[in-house]
C-alpha positions, 0 to 999 in steps of 0.5 A, spaced: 658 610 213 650 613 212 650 618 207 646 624 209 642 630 205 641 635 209 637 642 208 640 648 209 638 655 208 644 657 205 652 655 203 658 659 201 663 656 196 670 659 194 673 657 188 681 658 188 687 656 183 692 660 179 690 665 174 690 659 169 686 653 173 679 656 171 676 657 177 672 665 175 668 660 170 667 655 175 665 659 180 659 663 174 657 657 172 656 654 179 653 661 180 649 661 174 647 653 176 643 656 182 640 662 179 637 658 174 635 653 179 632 659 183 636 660 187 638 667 190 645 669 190 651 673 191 658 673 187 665 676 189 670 675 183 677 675 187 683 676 180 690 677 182 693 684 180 700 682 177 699 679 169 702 675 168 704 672 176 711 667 177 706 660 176 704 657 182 705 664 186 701 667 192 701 673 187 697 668 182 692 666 185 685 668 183 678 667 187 671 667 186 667 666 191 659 665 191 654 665 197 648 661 195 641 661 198 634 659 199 633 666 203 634 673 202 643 673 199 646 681 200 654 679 200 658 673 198 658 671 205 665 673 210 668 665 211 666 659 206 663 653 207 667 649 202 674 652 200 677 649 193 684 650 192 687 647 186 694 648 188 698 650 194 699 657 193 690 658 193 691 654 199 695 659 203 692 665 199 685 663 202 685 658 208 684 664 212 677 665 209 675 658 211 669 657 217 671 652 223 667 647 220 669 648 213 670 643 207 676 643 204 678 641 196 686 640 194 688 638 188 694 633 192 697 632 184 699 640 186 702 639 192 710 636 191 715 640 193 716 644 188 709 647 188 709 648 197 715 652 195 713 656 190 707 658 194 713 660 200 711 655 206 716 655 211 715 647 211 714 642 207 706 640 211 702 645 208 696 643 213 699 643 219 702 649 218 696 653 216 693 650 222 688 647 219 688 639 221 681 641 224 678 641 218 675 637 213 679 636 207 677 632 201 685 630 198 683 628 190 688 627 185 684 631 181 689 633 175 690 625 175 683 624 175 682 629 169 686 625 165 684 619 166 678 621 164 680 624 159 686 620 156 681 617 150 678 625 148 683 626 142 684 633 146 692 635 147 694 634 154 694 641 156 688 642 155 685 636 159 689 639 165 686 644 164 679 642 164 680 640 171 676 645 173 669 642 170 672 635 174 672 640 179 665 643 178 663 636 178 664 635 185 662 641 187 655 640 184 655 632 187 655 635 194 651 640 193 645 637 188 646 642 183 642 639 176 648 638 170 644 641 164 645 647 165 652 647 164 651 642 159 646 646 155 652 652 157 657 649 154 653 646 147 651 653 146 659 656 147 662 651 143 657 648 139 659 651 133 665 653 133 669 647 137 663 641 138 669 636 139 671 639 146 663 638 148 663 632 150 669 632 152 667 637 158 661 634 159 665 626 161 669 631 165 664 634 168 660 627 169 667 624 172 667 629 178 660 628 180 660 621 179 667 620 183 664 625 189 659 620 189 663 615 190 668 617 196 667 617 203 670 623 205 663 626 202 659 624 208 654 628 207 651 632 201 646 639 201 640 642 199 638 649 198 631 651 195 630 655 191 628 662 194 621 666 195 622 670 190 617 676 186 613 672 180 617 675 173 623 673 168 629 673 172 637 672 169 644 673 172 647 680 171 653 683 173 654 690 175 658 693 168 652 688 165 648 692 169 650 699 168 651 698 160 644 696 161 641 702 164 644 707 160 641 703 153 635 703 158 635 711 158 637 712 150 631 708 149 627 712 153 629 719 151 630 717 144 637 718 142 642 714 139 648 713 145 655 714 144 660 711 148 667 713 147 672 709 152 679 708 154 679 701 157 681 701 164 680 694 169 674 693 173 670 697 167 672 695 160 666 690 160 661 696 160 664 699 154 665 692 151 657 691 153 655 696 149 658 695 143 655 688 142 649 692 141 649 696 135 642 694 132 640 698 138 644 705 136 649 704 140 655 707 137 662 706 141 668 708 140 675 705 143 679 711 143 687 712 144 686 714 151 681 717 157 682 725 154 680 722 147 674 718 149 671 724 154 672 729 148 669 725 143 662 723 148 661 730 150 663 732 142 657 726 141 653 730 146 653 737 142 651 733 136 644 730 140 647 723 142 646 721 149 653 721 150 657 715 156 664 715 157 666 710 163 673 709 166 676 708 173 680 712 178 687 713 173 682 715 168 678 720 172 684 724 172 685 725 166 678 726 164 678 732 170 679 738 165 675 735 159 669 734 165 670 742 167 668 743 159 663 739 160 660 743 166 660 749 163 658 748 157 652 744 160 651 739 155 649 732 159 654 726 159 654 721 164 661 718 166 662 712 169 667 710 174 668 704 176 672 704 182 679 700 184 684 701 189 690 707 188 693 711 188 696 711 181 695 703 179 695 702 186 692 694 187 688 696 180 683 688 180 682 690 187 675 695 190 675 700 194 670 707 194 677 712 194 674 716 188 669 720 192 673 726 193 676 726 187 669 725 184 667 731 188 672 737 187 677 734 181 677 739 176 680 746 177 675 752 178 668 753 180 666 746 178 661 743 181 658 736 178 652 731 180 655 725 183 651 718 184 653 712 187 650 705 185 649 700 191 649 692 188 650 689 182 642 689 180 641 696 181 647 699 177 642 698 171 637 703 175 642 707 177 645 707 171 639 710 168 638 715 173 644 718 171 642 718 163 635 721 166 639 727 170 644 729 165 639 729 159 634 732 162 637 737 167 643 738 161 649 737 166 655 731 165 653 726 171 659 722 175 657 715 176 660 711 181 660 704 182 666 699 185 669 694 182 666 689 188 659 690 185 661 691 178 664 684 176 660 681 182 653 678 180 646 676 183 639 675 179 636 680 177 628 680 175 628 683 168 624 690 169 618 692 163 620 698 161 613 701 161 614 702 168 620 707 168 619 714 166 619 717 160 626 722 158 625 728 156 631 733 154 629 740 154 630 740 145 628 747 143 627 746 135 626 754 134 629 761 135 624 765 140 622 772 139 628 776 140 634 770 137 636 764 142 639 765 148 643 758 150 645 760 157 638 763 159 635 758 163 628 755 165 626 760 172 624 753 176 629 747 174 635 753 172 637 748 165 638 751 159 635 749 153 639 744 148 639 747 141 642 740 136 646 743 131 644 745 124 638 748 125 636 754 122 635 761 127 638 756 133 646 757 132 651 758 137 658 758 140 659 754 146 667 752 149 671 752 155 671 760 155 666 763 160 660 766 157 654 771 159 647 768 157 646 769 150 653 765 149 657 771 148 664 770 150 665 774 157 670 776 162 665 781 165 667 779 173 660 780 174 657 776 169 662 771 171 660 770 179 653 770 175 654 764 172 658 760 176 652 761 181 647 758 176 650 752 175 651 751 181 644 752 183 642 747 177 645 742 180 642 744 187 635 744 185 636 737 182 634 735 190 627 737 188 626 731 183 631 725 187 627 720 193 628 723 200 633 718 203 630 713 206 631 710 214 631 701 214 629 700 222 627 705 227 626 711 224 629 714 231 634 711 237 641 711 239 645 710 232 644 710 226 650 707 221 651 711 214 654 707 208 654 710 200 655 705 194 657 698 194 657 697 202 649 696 202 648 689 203 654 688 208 651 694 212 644 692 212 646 684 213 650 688 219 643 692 222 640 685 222 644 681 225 644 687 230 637 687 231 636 679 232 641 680 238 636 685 240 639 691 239 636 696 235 641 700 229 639 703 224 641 704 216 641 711 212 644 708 205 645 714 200 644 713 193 645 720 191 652 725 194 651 731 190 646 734 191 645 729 198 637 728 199 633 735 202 631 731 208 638 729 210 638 733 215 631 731 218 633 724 218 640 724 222 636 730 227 632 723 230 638 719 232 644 719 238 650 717 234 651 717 227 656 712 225 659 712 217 662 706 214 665 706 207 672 703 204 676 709 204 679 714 210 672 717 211 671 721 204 663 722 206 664 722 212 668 729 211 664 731 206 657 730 211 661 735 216 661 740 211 655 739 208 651 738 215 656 740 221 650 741 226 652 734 227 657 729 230 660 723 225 664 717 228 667 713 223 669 706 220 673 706 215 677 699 210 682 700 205 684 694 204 682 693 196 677 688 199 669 689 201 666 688 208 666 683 213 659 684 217 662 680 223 667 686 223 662 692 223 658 688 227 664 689 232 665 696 230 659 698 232 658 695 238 664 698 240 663 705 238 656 704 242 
């Protein structure tokens, strides 16, 4: 048989196996490879809820799937191109994912009987059962393999069976001409000094599976994909946690403040806390406190001191900040809290995405308390995101909830490194002296309704602040007049912040019969959908909002322009209902996923075909 290279614009791989096969640091550094040979890319780390899951389990299983490209990549891709599966529970979990003409990669030392039925089949003919004769399917004995590669490295035997990852990766980066030195230079610098003795032994492993792929014929044909057209610039892969930890330093910098975090850990969002503490040598001070209540009062006590003050969480979490966040808002120190947001209710599918903290973003906590609210849309953009919000709440003196996913926020893609003297200056409204008459805390600036920020210890400048209600001179009150006054002041503060947010933005016709709205991580599924769309030639257009509360003042001019407006969103229609609120003039039609999983754009494709 002839072997072939053939030249595609793009590739989607699903790397799955049990919780302990390796298989998110196969995917990343098969992500990372391709990142650094220019490609564009798309990450979707896939764990498992349990912890510890029964071995060999479908409820085990962990997946990362990388979409990878010479053109433009928005989503990890609906189906893959190639579907590794390291034993037969990933097989099962994940042969609904794989294309008609996908190839598929078993590890055939996993499939005995004890493994076909611990993975639940009902017969002892996996393929068959799955309906998946049709497929390429690659058998290698890959853990017989890797011991054979392995057996003179001096390594104990578990840890050669588990380098069958990299055997893996080696055949992955054969069939798709993917260099060998990054990964080498990644495993010299993870390993050079602490274990040397496991570098060569990774890099034979990796050597072996590529040279074997080599050597097969069930790899008929091998691919290339270019690198992409990209900006000129310095370019790296980032996370969206990463990300976010990123923006918020961005924003410390830029105001000049040293940033605290105070944070409980909570899955998808400990990684922004432990980003952050890698970088004390850039002010940064965490706190990794006993609980959520502690960590949000310990920010907005390091807000009261002058600090640019973080505090991130998740849905379960949020909760249990609500009160301490009503505190926040009306002492009207700034504060930005991070929501990484997961399946729930309570602990739900807690590694699984979803956009079903909206509502509780927006009318969680008791009184009149409303709070600015603003959504981040792909992993990259959780950095500027995340310094918008640092940039509203010090300069507009008010907490800001932050809403990313868990889809983006472990998801990955390039990210060209911005210069910082292209981003805005931060200025909080700092008084440094009493003005004639005493200091008012609670008395505003006439345009933008903020008050100013007094940093304890200086002299003429002292004042009380707490969860009590106050009249503007920081007074304690419980005139009635005085306290309607000051809810609507609050709420006229963050109102006014439509003045200084960019109008929304419309990506197609700026008028027609549909218009599809999303909010958040769905942005690059629902633009995918919109082309797609129009290269059928039927014209959609896309109104993705980055800011809920306050939502953008041309709002209504915008949905004014079109027939039909349908939102789309991973929840039961919380922004649809909060749209029907805020601007019932108009009629919302809905498609709606809350299933722990993100889009698929053949499905909103459907979806909105049929509603049209």
């Amino acid at each position: 048989m002839q072997h072939k290279v053939i030249d595609t614009k793009d590739v989607v791989i699903r790397f799955c196996g049990d919780s302990g096969d390796g298989m998110q640091l196969t995917g990343t550094l098969f992500a990372d490879a391709s990142a650094l040979y220019g490609n564009e890319i798309s990450t979707f780390p896939d764990y498992p809820a349990e912890i510890r899951a029964p071995h060999g389990t479908v409820s085990g299983v962990s997946g990362f799937q990388v979409h990878v490209g010479s053109v433009e990549i928005e989503t990890p891709g609906d189906f893959c191109d190639v579907l590794v599966a390291m034993n037969p529970a990933a097989l099962r979990a994940n042969a609904k994912w794989a294309k008609p003409t996908a190839t598929i990669i078993i590890d055939t030392d996993t499939f005995d009987e004890a493994g076909i039925q611990r993975a639940g089949y009902a017969t002892m003919d996996p393929i068959t059962e799955l309906r998946i004769e049709d497929r390429n399917i690659i058998y290698s004995p890959i853990t017989s393999l890797t011991k054979e590669s392995l057996k003179d490295s001096g390594l104990d035997q578990k840890s050669i069976v588990r380098s069958k990852n990299m055997f893996t990766l080696g055949m992955c980066f054969f069939m798709f001409n993917r260099p060998l030195e990054y990964t080498y230079a990644y495993l010299e610098k993870k390993f050079g000094k602490k274990k040397p003795e496991l570098v060569a032994p990774n890099k034979k492993v990796l050597f072996d599976g590529y040279n074997y792929a080599s050597n097969i014929h069930a790899i008929a044909n091998t691919y290339t994909i270019a690198p992409a057209k990209q900006e000129p610039g310095v370019y790296r892969n980032i996370s969206g946690n990463q990300a976010t930890a990123w923006g918020l330093m961005a924003a410390a910098e830029k105001a000049n403040l040293p940033l605290f975090c105070g944070s409980y850990p909570i899955t998808p969002a400990t990684n922004v806390l432990e980003e952050l503490a890698i970088y004390k040598n850039l002010n940064v001070k965490t706190l990794q406190a006993e609980d959520e209540i502690a960590g949000i009062c310990t920010a907005i006590g390091a807000a009261y001191a002058g600090n640019f003050a973080v505090t991130s969480t998740s849905g379960p979490g949020l909760s249990l900040k609500s009160e301490a966040l009503g505190l926040a808002m009306i002492t009207e120190l700034p504060l930005v809290i991070v929501d990484v947001q997961r399946s729930g209710p309570s602990t739900g599918i807690p590694t699984k995405t979803e956009q079903t903290d909206l509502a509780q973003a927006l009318y969680g906590r008791n009184g009149e308390c409303p709070i600015c609210v603003i959504a981040a849309h792909s992993p990259s953009h959780c950095f500027h995101a995340a310094f918008t919000a640092g940039k509203l709440a010090l300069e507009h003196m008010m907490p800001v909830i932050l809403l990313t996913e868990g889809f983006i926020a472990n998801g990955s893609e390039p990210w060209k490194i911005p210069s910082m003297k292209d981003y805005p200056a931060i200025k909080p409204p700092f008084i440094e002296k009493a003005p004639e008459g005493g200091f008012k805390p609670f008395e505003r600036d006439p345009e933008t309704f903020v008050r100013s920020w007094a940093v304890p210890g200086k002299a003429g400048l002292e004042h009380r602040v707490g969860g009590l209600e106050k009249n503007p001179a920081g007074v304690i009150s419980s005139d009635p007049e005085n306290h309607e006054f000051m809810v609507a002041n609050r709420a006229k503060k963050i109102a006014l912040v439509a003045n200084v947010i960019p109008e929304l933005e419309v990506i197609g016709p700026k008028e027609g019969d549909v218009l599809v709205v999303g909010w958040g991580g769905t942005f690059g599924h629902l633009h995918s959908a919109v082309k797609e769309l129009e290269e059928e030639g039927t014209p959609v257009s896309l109104a993705h909002f980055d800011f809920i509360n306050p939502l953008p003042k041309n709002t209504a001019e915008v949905f004014s322009h079109f027939k039909k407006i349908i939102v789309c969103e991973l929840n039961s229609g919380q922004f649809a209902d909060y749209l029907r609120a805020k601007h019932p003039e108009f009629k919302y039609m809905q498609y709606n996923k809350v299933q722990g999983q993100p889009f698929i754009v053949k499905d909103v494709v459907d979806a909105i075909k049929k509603i049209m």
